[in-house]
C-alpha positions as CSV (number, residue, x, y, z in Angstrom):
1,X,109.9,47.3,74.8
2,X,109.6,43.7,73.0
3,X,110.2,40.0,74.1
4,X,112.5,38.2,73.1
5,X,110.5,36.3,70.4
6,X,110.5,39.3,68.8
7,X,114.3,40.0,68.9
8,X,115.3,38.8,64.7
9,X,112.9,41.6,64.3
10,X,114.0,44.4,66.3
11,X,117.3,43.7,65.1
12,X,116.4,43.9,61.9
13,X,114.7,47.2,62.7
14,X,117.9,48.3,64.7
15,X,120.3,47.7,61.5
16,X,117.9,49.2,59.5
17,X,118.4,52.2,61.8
18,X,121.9,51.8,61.6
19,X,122.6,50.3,65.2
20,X,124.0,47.2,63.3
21,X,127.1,47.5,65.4
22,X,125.1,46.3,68.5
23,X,125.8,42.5,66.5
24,X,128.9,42.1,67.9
25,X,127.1,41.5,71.3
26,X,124.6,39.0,70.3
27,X,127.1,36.1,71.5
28,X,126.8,38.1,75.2
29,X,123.1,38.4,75.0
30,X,122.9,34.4,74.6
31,X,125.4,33.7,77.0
32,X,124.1,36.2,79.6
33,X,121.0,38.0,79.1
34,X,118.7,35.6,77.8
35,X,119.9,32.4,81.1
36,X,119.5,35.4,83.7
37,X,115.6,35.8,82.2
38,X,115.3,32.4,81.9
39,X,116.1,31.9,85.7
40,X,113.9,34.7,86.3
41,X,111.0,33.3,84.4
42,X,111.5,30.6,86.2
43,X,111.6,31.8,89.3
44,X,108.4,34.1,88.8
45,X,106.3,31.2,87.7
46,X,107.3,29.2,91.1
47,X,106.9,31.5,93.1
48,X,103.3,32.2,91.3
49,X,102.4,28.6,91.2
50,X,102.6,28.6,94.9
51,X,100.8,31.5,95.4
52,X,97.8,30.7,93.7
53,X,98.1,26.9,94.0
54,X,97.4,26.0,90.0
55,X,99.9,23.1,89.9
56,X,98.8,23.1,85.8
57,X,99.7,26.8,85.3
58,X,103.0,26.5,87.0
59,X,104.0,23.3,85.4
60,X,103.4,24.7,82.0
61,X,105.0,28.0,82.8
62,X,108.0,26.6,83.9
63,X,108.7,24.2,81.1
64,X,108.8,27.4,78.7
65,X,111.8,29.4,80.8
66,X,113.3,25.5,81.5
67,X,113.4,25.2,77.5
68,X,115.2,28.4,77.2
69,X,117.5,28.0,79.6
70,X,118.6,24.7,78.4
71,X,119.0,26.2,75.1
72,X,121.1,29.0,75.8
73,X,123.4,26.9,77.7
74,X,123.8,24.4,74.7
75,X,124.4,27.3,72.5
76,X,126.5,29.4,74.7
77,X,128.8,26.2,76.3
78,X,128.6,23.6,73.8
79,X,128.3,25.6,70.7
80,X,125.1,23.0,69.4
81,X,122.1,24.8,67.3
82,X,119.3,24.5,69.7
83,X,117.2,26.9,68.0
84,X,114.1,24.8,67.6
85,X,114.4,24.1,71.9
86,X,114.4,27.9,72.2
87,X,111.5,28.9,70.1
88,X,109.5,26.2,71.0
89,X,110.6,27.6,75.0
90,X,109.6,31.2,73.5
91,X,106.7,30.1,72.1
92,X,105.3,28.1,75.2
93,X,106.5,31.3,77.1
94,X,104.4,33.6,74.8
95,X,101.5,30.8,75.6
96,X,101.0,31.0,78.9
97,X,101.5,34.5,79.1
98,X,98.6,35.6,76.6
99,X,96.4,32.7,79.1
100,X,97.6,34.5,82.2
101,X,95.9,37.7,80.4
102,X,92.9,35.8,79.5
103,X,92.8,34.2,82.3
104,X,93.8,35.4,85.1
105,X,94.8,32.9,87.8
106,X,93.1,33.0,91.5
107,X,94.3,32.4,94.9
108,X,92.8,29.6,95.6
109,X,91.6,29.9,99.3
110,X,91.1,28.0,102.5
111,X,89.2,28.8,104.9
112,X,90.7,30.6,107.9
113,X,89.2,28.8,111.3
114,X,89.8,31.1,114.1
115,X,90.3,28.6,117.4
116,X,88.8,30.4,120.2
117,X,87.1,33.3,118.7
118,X,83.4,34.4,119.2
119,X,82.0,35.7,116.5
């Protein structure tokens, strides 16, 4: 399994290998694949960010996925190169991930006040 930072070289491993026919659906894969992960990037990282209520973490997570997303549209609608917007979006991605590993985000917690119980 690899990201999709890695994907010039698993293709490169994949022609090597002799699945170089697979090309034909790169133009699918941009116009497809890589928005529907985008969305669910996003998504995840929302739904995270209220979860554990780290309004930094979640912004920074959601810029990535937002990065891609508008990238693969421009590519896949308008035809523009936005390569630079999607690696920087992969890289930020790639960023927040290893920190998520590092770091591991906590619920941040209020206290529960039980009204009317005896303890």
């Amino acid at each position: 399994m690899g990201c999709a930072a890695c994907f010039p070289a698993l293709g490169s491993l994949a022609a090597a290998l002799g699945l170089g026919f697979l090309s034909q659906y790169e133009g699918p894969f941009i116009r497809y694949v890589l928005p529907l992960f985008a969305i669910l990037g996003l998504v995840a990282n929302l739904l995270g960010g209220l979860r554990h209520r780290n309004w930094l973490r979640m912004f920074l997570g959601m810029i990535g996925p937002m990065l891609v997303l508008a990238a693969a549209l421009l590519m896949s609608l308008y035809g523009t190169r936005a390569e630079w917007t999607l690696y920087v979006g992969l890289i930020l991605m790639v960023a927040v991930s290893v920190w998520d590993l590092v770091s591991p985000p906590r619920r941040r917690h209020v206290e529960n006040i039980r009204v009317g119980s005896v303890s």
